[in-house]
Each structure stands twice: as C-alpha cells, then as structure tokens.
C-alpha positions as CSV (number, residue, x, y, z in Angstrom):
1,X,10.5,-10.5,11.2
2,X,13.5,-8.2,11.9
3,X,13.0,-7.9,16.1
4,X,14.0,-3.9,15.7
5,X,10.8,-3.6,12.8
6,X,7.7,-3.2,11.9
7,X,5.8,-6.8,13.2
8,X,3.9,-9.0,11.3
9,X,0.8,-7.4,12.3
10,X,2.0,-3.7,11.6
11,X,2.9,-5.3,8.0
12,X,-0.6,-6.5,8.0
13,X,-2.4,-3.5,9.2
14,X,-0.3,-1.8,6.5
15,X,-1.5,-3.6,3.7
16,X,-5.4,-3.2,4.8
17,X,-4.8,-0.1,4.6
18,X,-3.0,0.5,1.4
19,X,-5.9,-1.4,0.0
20,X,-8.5,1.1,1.3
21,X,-6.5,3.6,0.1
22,X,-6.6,2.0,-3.4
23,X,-10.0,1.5,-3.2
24,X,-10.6,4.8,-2.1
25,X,-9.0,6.7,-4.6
26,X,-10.3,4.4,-7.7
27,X,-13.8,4.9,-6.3
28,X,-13.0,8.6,-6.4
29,X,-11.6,8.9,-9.7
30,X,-14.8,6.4,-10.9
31,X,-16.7,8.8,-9.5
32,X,-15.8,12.7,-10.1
33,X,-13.3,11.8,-13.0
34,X,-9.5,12.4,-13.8
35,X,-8.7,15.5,-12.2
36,X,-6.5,18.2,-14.4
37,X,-3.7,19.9,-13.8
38,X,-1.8,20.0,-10.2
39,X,-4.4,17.9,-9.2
40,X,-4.1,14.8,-11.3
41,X,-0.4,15.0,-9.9
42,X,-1.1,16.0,-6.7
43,X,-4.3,13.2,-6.2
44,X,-3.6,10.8,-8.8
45,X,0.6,10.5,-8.2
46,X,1.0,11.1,-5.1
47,X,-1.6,9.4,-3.1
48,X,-1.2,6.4,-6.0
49,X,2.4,6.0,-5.1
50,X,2.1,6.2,-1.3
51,X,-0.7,3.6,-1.8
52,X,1.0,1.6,-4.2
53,X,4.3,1.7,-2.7
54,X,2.7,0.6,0.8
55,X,1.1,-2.5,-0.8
56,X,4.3,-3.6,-2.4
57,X,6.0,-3.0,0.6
58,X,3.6,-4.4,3.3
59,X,3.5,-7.8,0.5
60,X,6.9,-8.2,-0.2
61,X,7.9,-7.9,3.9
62,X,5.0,-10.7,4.7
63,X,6.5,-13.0,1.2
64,X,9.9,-12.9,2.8
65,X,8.7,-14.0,7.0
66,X,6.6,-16.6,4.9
67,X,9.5,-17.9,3.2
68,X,11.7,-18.1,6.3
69,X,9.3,-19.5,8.6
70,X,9.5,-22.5,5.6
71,X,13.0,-22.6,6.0
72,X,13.8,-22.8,9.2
C-alpha cells in the first residue's frame, strides 16, 4: 500500500462498510418502495453512488496490494 494512504485495513473497513450500506439501502427500498421525486435522487443516487463507488474503490485498492505482494 502507498505508506502516505489509506492502509490495508482502512481499505478493508471500507469495503464492510460499503456493503452495509448496500445492504442497507436495498433492504430499504425492498421494504418502503422506490421513492419519487427528489427523493429517488436524493436516496436512490446519491447514497447508491457513495456506496457503490466505496466498494469499487475499497476492491480495486485491495486487487492491486494483492497483485504486488505476488510480484515482488
């Protein structure tokens, strides 16, 4: 990992909770239904990209330590 980022654990605690965040929100929308108007951008966009974006992020940081500790 880059020694003046996030550490693997950071990335790790990231990812947890992207995935609760995930979970969160589809067990909302499962539960009380699209929302409509501002709110299907506001719940639905926002909080899905945050989320989303945090998973990819957290992932794609913890695939690239993986394949250097292979390496080298």
């Amino acid at each position: 990992m880059n020694r003046f980022g996030p550490s693997r654990g950071e990335w790790w605690f990231r990812l947890a909770l992207s995935v609760a965040g995930l979970a969160l929100l589809s067990a909302l929308l499962a539960i009380r239904g699209l929302p409509e108007g501002p709110g299907l951008v506001e719940v639905v966009g926002l909080a899905g990209a945050f989320f989303g974006g945090t998973l990819v992020l957290s992932i794609r940081a913890l695939w690239r330590d993986r394949a250097r500790k292979r390496e080298g």
